[in-house]
Every structure is written in C-alpha cells, then in structure tokens.
C-alpha positions as CSV (number, residue, x, y, z in Angstrom):
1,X,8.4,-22.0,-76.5
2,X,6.8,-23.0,-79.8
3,X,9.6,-23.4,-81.4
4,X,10.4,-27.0,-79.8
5,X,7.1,-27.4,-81.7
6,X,7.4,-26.3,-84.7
7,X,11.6,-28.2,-84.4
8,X,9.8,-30.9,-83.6
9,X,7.1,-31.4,-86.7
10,X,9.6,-30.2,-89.3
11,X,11.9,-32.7,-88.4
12,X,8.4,-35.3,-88.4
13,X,7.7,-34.1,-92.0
14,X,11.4,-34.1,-93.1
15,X,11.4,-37.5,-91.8
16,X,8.1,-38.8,-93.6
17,X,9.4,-37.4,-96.8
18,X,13.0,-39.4,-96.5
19,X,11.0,-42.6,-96.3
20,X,8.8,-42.3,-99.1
21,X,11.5,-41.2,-101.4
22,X,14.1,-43.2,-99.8
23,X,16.8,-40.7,-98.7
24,X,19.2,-42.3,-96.7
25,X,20.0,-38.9,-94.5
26,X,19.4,-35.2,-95.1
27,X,22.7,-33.8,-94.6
28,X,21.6,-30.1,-95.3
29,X,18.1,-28.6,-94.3
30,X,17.8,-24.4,-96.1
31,X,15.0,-22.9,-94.2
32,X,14.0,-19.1,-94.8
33,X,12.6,-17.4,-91.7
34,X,10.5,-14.1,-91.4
35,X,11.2,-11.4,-88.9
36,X,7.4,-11.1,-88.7
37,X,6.7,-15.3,-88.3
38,X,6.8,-15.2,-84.8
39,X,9.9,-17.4,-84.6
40,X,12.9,-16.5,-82.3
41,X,15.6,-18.2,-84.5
42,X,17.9,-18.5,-81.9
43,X,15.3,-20.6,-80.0
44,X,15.0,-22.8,-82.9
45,X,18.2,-23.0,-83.5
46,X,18.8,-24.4,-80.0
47,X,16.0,-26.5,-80.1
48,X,16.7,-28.2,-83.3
49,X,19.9,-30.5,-83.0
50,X,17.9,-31.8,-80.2
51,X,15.1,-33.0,-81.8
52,X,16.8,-34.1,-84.9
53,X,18.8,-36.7,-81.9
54,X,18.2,-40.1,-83.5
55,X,16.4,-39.2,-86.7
56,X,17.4,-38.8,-90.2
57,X,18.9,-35.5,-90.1
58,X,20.3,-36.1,-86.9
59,X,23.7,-34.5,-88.6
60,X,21.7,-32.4,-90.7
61,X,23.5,-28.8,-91.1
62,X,21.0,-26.0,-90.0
63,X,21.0,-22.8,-93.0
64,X,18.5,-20.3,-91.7
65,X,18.5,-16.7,-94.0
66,X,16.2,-14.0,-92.0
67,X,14.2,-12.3,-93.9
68,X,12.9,-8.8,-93.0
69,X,9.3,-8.1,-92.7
70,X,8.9,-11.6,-93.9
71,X,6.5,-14.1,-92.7
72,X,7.4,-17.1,-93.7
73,X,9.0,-20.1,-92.3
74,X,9.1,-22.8,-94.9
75,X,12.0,-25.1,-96.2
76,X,14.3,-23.9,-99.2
77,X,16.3,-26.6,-100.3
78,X,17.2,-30.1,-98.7
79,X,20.5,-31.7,-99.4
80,X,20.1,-35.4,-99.0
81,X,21.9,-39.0,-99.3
C-alpha cells in the first residue's frame, strides 16, 4: 500500500513548510488526484488522519477532487493558522 507512503511524506513536507513559514496548524489540505496516478483515494484517505496523529495538521480537513485521466497528485491550496 503506497499510499501510507506517499500519506506519510506529504504530511513530512506539509510539516517542513509550517516551520519555515511559521504556520501554527494547517486546518485545510486541497489535493487534486488523477485517476491515472496510481493512487486508490480511498486508501489514502484512510491512511491519512493516521499519519497526520500528532503533527501539524493533525485536524487538518482532507479535500481530494478526482480528476479523470489525470495524473497528478500534488497539493492545491492549504488553509493554515
């Protein structure tokens, strides 16, 4: 299951970026997701409130829009404190 992977470094990166700009939680995370990307979103979707357990988005709400034939899985917008 690489999406516990890939849960698991966005919420690393999310996490590096809320330090340097000083963010005091992300409370919103906008990710678009291909059909093609090779992501099963309701795999990540389980997978990431459980890595986000004691981080700065631990509370972060999860917005995922599919995206036919698309490849990409990148993030869209962050709402953050």
């Amino acid at each position: 299951m690489h999406e516990l992977s890939l849960a698991t470094a966005l919420v690393e990166q999310v996490a590096e970026i809320a330090v340097r700009e000083k963010f005091e939680r992300v409370v919103k995370i906008h990710l678009e997701l291909g059909e093609l990307s090779g992501v099963d979103r309701h795999c990540f979707e389980f997978c990431f409130p459980e890595v986000c357990k004691g981080s700065i988005l631990e509370e972060a709400q999860l917005i995922l829009d599919f995206v036919k034939l698309g490849r990409d899985f990148r993030i869209i917008d962050l709402d953050v404190l």
